[in-house]
Wavefront OBJ file of the C-alpha trace (Angstrom):
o trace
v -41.073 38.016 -5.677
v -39.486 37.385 -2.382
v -36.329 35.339 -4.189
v -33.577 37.785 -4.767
v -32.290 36.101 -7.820
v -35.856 35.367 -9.328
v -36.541 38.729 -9.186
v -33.631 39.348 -11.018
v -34.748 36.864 -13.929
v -38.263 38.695 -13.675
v -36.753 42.523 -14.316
v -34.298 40.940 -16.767
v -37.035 39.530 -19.142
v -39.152 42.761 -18.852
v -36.417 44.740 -19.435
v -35.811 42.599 -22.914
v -39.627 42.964 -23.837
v -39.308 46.856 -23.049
v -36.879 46.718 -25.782
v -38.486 44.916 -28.094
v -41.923 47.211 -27.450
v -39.406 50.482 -28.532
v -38.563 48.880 -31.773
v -42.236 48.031 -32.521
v -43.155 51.883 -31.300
v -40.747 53.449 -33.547
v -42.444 52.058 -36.589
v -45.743 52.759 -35.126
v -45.304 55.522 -33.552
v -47.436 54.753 -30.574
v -46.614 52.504 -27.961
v -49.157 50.169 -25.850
v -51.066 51.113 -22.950
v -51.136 48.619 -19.910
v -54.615 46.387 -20.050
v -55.129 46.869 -16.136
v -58.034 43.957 -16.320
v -55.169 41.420 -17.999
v -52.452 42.673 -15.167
v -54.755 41.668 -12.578
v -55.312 38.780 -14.293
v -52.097 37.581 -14.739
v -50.856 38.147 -10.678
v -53.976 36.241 -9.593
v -52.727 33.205 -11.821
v -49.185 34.228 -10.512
v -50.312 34.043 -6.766
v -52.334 31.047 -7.391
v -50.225 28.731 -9.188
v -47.326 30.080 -8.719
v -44.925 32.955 -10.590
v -42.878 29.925 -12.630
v -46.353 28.692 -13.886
v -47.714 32.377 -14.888
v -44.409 32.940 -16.649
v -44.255 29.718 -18.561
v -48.077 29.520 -19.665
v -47.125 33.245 -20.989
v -44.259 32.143 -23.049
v -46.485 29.219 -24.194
v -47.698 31.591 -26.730
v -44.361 32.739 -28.495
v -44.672 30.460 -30.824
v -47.257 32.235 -32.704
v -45.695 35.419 -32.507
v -42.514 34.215 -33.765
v -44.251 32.953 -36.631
v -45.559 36.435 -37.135
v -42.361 38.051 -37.019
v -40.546 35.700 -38.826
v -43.018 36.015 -41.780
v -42.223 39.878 -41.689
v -38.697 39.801 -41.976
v -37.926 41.241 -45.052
v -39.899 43.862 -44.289
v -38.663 44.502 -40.870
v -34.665 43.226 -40.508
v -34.372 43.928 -36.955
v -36.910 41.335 -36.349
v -33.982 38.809 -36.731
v -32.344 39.689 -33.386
v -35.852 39.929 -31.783
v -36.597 36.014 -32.756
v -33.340 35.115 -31.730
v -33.685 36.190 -28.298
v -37.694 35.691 -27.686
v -36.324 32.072 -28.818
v -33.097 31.378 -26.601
v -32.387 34.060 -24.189
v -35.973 34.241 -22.046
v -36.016 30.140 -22.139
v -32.680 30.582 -21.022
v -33.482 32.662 -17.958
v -37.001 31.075 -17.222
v -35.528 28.013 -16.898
v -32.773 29.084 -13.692
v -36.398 30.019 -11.954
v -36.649 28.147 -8.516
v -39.496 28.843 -6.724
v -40.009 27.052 -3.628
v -43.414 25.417 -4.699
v -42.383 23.555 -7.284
v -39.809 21.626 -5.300
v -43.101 19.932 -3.553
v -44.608 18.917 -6.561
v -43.220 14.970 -6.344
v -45.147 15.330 -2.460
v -48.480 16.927 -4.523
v -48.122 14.069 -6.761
v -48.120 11.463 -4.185
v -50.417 13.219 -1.837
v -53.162 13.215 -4.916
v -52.465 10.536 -6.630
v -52.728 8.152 -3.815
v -55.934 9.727 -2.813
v -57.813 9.268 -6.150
v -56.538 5.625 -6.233
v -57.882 4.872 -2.864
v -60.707 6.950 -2.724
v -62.136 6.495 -5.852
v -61.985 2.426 -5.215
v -63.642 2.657 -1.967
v -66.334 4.841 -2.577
v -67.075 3.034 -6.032
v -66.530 -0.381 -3.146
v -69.003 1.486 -0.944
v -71.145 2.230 -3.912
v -72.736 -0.911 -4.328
v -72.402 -2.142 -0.460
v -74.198 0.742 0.987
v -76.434 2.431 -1.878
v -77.216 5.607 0.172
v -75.628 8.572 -0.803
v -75.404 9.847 2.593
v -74.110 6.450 4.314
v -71.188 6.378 1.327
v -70.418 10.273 2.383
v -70.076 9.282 5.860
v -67.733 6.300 4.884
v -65.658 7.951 2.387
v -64.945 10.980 5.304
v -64.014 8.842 7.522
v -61.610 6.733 5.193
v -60.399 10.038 3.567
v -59.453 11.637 7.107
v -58.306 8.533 8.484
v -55.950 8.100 5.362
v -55.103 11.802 5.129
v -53.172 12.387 8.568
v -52.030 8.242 8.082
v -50.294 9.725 4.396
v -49.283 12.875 6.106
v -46.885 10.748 8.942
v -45.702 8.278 6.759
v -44.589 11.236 4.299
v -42.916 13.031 7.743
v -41.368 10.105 8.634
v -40.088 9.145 4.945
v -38.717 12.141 4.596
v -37.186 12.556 8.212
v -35.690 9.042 7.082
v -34.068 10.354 3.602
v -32.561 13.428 5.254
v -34.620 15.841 4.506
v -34.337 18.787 6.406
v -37.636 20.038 4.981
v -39.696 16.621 6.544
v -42.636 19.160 7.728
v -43.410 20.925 4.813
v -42.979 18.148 2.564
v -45.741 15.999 4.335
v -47.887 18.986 4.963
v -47.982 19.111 0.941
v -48.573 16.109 0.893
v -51.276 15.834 3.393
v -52.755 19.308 2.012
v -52.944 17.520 -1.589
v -54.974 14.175 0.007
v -57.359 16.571 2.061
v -57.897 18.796 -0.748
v -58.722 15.563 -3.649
v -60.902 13.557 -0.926
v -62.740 16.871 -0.624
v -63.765 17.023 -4.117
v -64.397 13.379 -4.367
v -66.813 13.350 -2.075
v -68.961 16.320 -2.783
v -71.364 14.363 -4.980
v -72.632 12.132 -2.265
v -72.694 15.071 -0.058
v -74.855 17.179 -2.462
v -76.825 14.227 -4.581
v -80.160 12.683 -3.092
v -79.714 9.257 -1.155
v -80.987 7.022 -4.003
v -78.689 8.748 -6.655
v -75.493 6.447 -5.758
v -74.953 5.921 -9.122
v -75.279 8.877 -10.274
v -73.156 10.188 -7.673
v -70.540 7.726 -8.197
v -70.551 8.565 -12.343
v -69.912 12.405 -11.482
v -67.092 11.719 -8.853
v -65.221 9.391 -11.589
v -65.800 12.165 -13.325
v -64.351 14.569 -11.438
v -60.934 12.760 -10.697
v -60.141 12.508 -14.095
v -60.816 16.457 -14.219
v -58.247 16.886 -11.302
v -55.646 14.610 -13.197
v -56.061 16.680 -16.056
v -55.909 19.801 -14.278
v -53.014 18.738 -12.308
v -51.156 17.150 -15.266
v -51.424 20.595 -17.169
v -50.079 22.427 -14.556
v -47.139 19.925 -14.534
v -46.739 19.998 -17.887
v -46.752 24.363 -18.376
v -44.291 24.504 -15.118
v -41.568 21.380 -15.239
v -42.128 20.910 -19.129
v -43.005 17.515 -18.210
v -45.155 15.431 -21.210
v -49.451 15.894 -20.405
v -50.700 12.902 -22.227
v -48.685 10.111 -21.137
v -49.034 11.299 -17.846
v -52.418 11.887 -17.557
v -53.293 8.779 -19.326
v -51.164 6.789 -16.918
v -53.031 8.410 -13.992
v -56.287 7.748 -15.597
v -55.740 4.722 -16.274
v -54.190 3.400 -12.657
v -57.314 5.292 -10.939
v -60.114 4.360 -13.153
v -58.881 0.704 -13.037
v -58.854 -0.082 -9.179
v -62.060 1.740 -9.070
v -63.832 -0.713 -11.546
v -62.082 -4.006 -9.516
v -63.320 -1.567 -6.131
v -66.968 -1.297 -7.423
v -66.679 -5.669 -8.535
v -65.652 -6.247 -4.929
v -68.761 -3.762 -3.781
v -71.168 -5.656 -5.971
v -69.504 -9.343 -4.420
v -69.692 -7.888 -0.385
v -73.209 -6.858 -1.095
l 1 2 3 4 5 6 7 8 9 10 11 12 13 14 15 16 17 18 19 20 21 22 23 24 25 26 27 28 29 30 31 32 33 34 35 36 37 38 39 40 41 42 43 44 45 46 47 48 49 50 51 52 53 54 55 56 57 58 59 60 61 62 63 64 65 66 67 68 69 70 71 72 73 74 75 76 77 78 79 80 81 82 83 84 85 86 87 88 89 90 91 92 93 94 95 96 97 98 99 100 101 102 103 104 105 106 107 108 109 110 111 112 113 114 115 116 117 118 119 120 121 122 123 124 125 126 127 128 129 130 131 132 133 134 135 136 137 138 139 140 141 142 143 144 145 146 147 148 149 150 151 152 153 154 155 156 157 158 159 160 161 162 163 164 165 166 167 168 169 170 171 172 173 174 175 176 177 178 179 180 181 182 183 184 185 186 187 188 189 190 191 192 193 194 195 196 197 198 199 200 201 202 203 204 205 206 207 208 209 210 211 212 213 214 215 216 217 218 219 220 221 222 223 224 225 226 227 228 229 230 231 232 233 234 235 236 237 238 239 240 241 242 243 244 245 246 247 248 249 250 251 252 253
């Protein structure tokens, strides 16, 4: 961790569970050994989605073993300082984390969000106007191009406009986030025979509720932001111009 004061937070909550293990070993007497499969594990999700995510989705499971330990107190008194700090000091120092990343997430959000609105409605449009597979795929790369580097400017320039002194990156996240969802939208006319339109058009709906849900989760583990209203919302707004997309289709055609 590059962030001088994150990596402080970092050796400051393994330093805690260090402690924590030598309480646990001197009732054991054994300590444990390092899984090297999970530790591999763990910094590919850390690389990946970032160290704040990794962290978080860690801690997601306390709650268990709090439960554990709290049902073993009498047994086990210095458990009572171990709860109390699994339960306020880490969640005090996970929550100073800043890692860059995360301060894009409102440009991820707009970058994908816009593209499933506008992609999903014009390839469920193109659907029923075209009813080739391979004619929709050409259509929906061209809008999804066309609409990436047009999101990517407008997101340079509305940030150049706010003061941001971070304009680039924040419409390169942006942009990255459009490329990245019009991508995945369109693989199913790319792959799927040229009378399977439907078909095609079923598994990309499909598929952009998956990336709202995966996206959502990921919000939800690293800004402790609420999944379900969220990803309902998202659902809802996408799935919705699609079906009034895919009317207009049926009318054009």
């Amino acid at each position: 961790v590059k962030h001088k004061q994150d990596r402080a937070t970092l050796l400051a909550i393994a330093a805690e569970e260090e402690r924590h293990a030598a309480v646990f070993a001197a009732h054991t007497g054994s300590s444990i050994q390092l899984n090297r499969f999970k530790m591999t594990c763990y910094r590919l999700l850390a690389r990946v989605l970032g160290y704040t995510f990794a962290l978080k989705w860690l801690e997601g499971g306390e709650d268990k073993t709090i439960a554990c330990y709290q049902a073993n107190l009498e047994t086990f008194p210095e458990l009572k300082q171990i709860i109390a700090e699994e339960e306020q000091h880490e969640q005090k120092l996970i929550s100073i984390l800043d890692e860059e990343r995360l301060h894009y997430v409102g440009d991820m959000v707009l970058g994908m969000n816009d593209a499933l609105v506008e992609l999903t409605g014009a390839l469920a449009g193109y659907t029923l106007a075209m009813q080739n597979t391979q004619v929709i795929a050409m259509a929906g790369l061209i809008t999804g191009v066309s609409a990436t580097l047009s999101m990517t400017a407008s997101g340079y320039l509305s940030s150049r406009e706010a003061g941001n002194k971070n304009a680039r990156r924040s419409a390169l996240y942006t942009g990255a986030a459009y490329l990245l969802t019009v991508a995945i939208l369109i693989l199913p006319f790319l792959l799927m025979p040229a009378p399977a339109y439907l078909g095609a058009l079923c598994l990309t709906l499909l598929l952009a509720v998956l990336i709202i849900a995966a996206f959502n989760y990921y919000i939800s583990v690293a800004k402790g932001r609420p999944f379900r209203k969220n990803f309902l919302t998202m659902v809802g707004i996408s799935l919705g111009v699609a079906c009034i997309s895919f009317g207009i289709g049926l009318l054009v055609k």
